[in-house]
N, C-alpha and C positions, 0 to 999 in steps of 0.2 A: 504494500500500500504506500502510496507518493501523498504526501503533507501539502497543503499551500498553506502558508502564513497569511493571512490578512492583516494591510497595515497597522491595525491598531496593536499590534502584537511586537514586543522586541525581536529585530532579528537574530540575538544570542539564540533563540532558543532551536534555530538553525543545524548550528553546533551540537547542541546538546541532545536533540532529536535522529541527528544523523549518528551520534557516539551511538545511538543505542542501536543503528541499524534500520532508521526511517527514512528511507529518501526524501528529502524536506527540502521547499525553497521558500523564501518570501518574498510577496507580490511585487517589491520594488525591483526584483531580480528579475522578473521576467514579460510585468506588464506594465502598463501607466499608471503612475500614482495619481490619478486622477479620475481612474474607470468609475464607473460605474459599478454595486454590487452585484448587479445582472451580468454586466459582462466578463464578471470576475468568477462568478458560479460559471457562465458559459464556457469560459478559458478549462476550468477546471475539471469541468463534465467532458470537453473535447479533448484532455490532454490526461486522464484519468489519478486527477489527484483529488484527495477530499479538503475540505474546506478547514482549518484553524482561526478561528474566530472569537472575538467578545462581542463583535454586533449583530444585535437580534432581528438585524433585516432578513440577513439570511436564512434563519427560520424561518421568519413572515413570507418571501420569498420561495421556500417550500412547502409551505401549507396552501399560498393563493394560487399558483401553477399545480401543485399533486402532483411536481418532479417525481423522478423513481431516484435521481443524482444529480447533483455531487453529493454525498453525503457529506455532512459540516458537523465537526465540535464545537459546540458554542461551549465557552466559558465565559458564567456568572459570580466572576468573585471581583472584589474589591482590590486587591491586591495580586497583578498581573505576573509578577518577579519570578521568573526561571525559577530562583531560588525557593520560591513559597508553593510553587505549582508543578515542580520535578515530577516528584515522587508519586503523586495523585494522577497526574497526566501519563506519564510511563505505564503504569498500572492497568489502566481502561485502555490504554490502547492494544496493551496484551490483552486482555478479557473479552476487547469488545473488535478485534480486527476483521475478525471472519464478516458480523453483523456491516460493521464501516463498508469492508469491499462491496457487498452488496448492494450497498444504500441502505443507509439509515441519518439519524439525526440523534448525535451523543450529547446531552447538558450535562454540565458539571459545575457544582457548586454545592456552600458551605454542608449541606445535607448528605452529600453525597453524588449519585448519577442515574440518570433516565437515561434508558434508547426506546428512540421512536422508528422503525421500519418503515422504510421509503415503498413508495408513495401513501401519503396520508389518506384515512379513509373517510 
């Protein structure tokens, strides 16, 4: 499975996501910082990476389409920092990889994680 970073995201986590064996890039690396979230989910569906994100357009983006993909990890925490979100993001990505290839929709925040199975019904 291939990562995309979404700007709002540092791109340390680059690094840190490839030590473990993620093929990961972020959006500055390969599209406009300037796209559009549509055409950043499009980039991603057409080039088969899933979405790393803190912005909930992307959800709302596939719940109003009922996409089958990209599948996106939204993260909902306060506190973005590699350092605070390693541990807990490495985790669900081994748990939840199979489900991501497929399409789905991973949240993550202080509670814990949700997946949602793409396309929404």
């Amino acid at each position: 499975m291939k990562l995309l970073l979404d700007m709002n995201l540092s791109p340390a986590w680059v690094d840190i996501l490839e030590a473990e064996g993620w093929v990961t890039v972020h959006w500055h690396e390969v599209g406009d910082v300037h796209a559009s979230d549509v055409g950043i989910m499009r980039w991603a569906k057409a080039n088969g990476y899933c979405v790393v994100t803190h912005d909930l357009e992307f959800s709302a983006i596939l719940a109003a389409t009922r996409a089958a993909g990209p599948s996106v990890i939204q993260i909902r925490a306060q506190d973005l920092a590699p350092a605070t979100l390693r541990p807990l993001l490495l985790s669900l990505l081994r748990q939840y990889s199979e489900r991501l290839m497929s399409g789905a929709l991973l949240t993550l925040d202080a509670r814990g994680a949700r997946v949602r199975i793409l396309p929404f019904s």
